[in-house]
N, C-alpha and C positions, 0 to 999 in steps of 0.2 A: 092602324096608326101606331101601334105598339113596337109594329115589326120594323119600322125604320130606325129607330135609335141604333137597336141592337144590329142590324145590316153593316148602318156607317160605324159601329167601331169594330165589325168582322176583322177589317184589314190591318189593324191594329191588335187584336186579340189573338190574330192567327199568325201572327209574324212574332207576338211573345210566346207563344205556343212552341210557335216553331224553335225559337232559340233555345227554349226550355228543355225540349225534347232532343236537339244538338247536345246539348251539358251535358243530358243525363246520359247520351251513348257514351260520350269522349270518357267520361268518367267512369262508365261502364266498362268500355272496352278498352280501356288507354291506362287509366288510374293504377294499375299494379305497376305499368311501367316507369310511370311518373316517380312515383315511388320509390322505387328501383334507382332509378337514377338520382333521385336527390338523394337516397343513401351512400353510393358510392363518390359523390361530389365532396358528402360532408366527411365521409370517412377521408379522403384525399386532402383535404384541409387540416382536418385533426391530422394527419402525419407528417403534412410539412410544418406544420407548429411545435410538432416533438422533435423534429428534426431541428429545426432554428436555434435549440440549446446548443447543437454542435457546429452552428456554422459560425460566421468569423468572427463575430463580436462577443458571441459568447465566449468564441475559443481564446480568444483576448485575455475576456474575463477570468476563465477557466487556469490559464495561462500565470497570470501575475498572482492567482491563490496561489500555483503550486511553488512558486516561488519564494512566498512570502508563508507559506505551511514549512517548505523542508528545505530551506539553506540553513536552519540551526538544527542542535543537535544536544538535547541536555544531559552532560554528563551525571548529575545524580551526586556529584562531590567536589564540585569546584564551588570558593567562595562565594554566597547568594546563589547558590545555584545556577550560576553563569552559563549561557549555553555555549557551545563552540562552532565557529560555521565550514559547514558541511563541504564547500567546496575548497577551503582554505587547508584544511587537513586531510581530506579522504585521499588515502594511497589507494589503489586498485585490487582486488579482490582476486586470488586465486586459488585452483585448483591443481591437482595433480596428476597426471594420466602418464604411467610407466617409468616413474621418476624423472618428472618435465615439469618445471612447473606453467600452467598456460593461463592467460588472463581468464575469466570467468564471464565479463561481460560481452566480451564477444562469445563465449558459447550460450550465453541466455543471446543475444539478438538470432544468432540463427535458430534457438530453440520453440517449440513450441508448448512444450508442457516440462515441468522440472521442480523437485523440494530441494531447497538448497538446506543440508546442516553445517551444523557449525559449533562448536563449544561456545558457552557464555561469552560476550565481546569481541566474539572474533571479527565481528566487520559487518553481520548481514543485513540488519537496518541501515547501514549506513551505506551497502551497496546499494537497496532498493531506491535512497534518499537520491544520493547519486545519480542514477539510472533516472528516476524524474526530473532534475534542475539538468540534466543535458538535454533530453527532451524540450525543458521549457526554454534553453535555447534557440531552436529552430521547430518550433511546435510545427505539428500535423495534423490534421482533423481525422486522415484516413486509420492511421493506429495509435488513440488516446491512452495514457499512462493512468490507473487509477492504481492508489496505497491503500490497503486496508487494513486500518491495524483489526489482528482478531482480538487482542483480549479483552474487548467490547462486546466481541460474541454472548449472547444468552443475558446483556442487563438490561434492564426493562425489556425482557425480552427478542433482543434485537437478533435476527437473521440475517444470510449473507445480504440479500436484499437490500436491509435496512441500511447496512453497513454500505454498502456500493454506491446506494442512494446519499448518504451522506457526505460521503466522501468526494463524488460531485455534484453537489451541492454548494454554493459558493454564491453571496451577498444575493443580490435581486434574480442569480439565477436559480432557482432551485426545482433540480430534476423528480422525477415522481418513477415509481415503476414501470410503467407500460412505458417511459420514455428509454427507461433502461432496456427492456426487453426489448424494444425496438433497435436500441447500439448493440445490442450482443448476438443480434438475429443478424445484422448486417455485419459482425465481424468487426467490429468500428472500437474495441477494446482489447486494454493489454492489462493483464489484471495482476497487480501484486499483491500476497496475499501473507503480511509478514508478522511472526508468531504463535504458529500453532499449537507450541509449548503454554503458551501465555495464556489460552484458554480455560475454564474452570475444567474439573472434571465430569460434573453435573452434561454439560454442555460439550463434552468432548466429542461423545461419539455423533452425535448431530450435526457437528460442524463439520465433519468429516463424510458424512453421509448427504453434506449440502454443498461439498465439493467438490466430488465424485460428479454427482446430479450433473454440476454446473462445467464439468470437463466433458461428461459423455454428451450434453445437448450442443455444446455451444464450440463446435469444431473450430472455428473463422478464429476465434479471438485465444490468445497465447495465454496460457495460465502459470505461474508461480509462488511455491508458498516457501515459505521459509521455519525452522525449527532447530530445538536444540538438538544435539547428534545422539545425546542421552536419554531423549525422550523420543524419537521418532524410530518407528518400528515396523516401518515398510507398509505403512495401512496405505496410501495413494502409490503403490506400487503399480498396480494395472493398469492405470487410468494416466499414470506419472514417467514410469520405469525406474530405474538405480537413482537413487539420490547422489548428488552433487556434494561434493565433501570441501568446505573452504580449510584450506591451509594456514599454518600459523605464518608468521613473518620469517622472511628470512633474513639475514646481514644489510642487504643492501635493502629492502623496503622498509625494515627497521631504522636505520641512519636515515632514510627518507621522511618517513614521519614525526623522527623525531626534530628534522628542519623546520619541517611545517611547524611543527608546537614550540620549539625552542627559539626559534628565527636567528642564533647566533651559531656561527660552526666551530666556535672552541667549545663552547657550551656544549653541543653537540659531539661533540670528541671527547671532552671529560666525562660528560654520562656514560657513552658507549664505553670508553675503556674501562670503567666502574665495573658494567654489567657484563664486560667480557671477563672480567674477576673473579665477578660472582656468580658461578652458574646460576645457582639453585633462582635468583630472584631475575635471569636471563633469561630463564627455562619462562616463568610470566613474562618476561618481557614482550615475547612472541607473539603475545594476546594485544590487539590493537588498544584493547579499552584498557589493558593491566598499564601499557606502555604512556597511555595518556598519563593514568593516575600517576605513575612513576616520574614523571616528566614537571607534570602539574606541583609535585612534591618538593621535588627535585629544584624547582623556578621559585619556588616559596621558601627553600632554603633548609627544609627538612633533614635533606641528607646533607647539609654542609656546604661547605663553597664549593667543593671538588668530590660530592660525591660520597667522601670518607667514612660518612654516618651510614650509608647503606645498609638496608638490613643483610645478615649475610643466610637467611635461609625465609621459608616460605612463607612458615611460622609468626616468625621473627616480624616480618612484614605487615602481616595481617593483625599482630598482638601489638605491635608498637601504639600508644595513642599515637594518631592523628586525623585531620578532616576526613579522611575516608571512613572509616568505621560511624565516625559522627551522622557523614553528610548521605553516606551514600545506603545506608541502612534505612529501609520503610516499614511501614506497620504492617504485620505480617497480614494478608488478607485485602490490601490496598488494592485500588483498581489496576496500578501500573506492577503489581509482583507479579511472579511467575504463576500460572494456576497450577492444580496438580494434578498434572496427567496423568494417565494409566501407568506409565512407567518412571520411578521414581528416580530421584538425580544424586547420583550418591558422590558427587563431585562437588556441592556450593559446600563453600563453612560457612555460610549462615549471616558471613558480616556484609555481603554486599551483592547486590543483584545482578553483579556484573561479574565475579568469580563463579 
């Protein structure tokens, strides 16, 4: 009597059995592959989520920072420290090959690795500036423009990384490193890397051995760093070749700029003829950043109505009171001075971080 219960629920107890015994094979025999794949499923999810920073709403985003980061440009000595905008004055940048002189930004687009120097103000942040707001003209997702200033290098500890990271980084999007590593593996970056001067010394030889690194690994994406000509001493030679030398202004890019900054062409004719007078303070004029100060002074009424107060030597310029000594002098040690590289600049007098 015992043995009926247990009979009627065989058919039932042997059919859980059975599916019990199904589980445990599939699981047995199947479960690493299971596995297997829902790793590669999730891995493929996480990379089009790192990827969606650069596609088109990001790059939107991405887009209207760099616009609203580098169309000004603070000169350091104009009243309130007024900045001046980048695309409204910047004459184009060049270089010299055989006594020619050739633009510069067309040899950095077909370039792929290059230090560009330069004396104090010759142009080279304002070429890199440049070089991005045309980009954010007709942006690309295929080859991204990133700026980095170095002399951020080594505070709170900050590496190139940190530094790239940030720099794209921008309102609700903000990139992480493995998203980076991901854009520099794919080639998907053009890296500007502007003042290597400006780095401390402490941190010198590390930034330079974290840019090396990031030229030898990272073929696909263009690199460029920028420095004073007094301070760079062929250490990204191997990895760079011959550095790129920017040239001072000649006649005709000088009267150019001085359009932009003056916006009146008598005005513009009574300076020039001033400083065709006066060599010695024509000889600075040649410096894009000396030629603003000059300009800026000049529109303030410094030198007179016509000029006639001009200093007549270099001296004379520099020792005169005016807003530049005032305005464009920082505390020595400031995040924005020059660091002190290995080799020393025996070229600044001291009164402005732009001589």
């Amino acid at each position: 009597m015992d043995q009926a219960p247990l009979e009627a629920l065989l058919p039932y107890g042997g059919g859980l059995l059975a599916l019990f015994v199904l589980l445990w094979a599939a699981d047995k025999f199947t479960g690493g592959i299971v596995e297997e794949l829902g790793k590669q499923l999730l891995g493929r999810f996480q990379s089009n989520r790192q990827q969606d920073v650069l596609k088109p709403k990001a790059l939107r985003a991405y887009t209207a920072a760099v616009r609203q980061n580098y169309s000004s440009h603070t000169m350091g000595f104009r009243r309130d420290d007024a900045p001046i905008m980048v695309e409204k004055v910047y004459v184009p940048a060049r270089y010299e090959v055989d006594g020619e002189r050739l633009a510069l930004e067309e040899r950095l687009r077909d370039a792929d690795r290059a230090v560009i120097v330069g004396e104090p103000g010759a142009g080279k942040s304002m070429l890199l500036k440049s070089l991005m707001l045309q980009w954010a003209k007709n942006p690309s997702g295929r080859s991204i423009p990133v700026l980095i200033d170095l002399h951020l290098y080594g505070t709170n500890r900050s590496n190139l990384t940190d530094l790239m990271v940030r720099s794209l980084s921008h309102g609700k999007w903000q990139f992480t490193p493995r998203q980076l590593e991901s854009a520099l593996a794919d080639g998907r970056l053009r890296l500007y890397f502007d003042g290597l001067d400006e780095i401390l010394q402490a941190h010198y030889n590390a930034a330079l051995s974290d840019i090396k690194n990031l030229a030898r690994q990272y073929h696909g994406c263009p690199i460029f760093v920028t420095c004073r000509d007094e301070v760079y001493d062929g250490e990204l030679a191997a990895e760079f070749g011959p550095p790129i030398a920017v040239v001072d202004l000649d006649d005709e890019t000088l009267r150019l700029l001085l359009r932009h900054l003056l916006e009146s062409d008598q005005r513009v004719e009574a300076l020039f003829r001033s400083l065709q007078e006066n060599r010695p303070v024509l000889a600075l004029a040649r410096s894009p950043m000396l030629l603003t100060m000059i300009a800026y002074l000049y529109a303030e009424g410094v030198f007179g109505g016509r000029g006639e107060l001009m200093p007549r030597s270099r001296w004379e310029f520099y020792e005169r009171p005016s807003p530049i000594c005032c305005a464009a002098t920082r505390p020595e040690g400031s995040a924005r001075s020059p660091g002190t590289a290995p080799r020393s600049s025996s070229r600044s007098c001291g009164k402005s971080p732009c001589c």
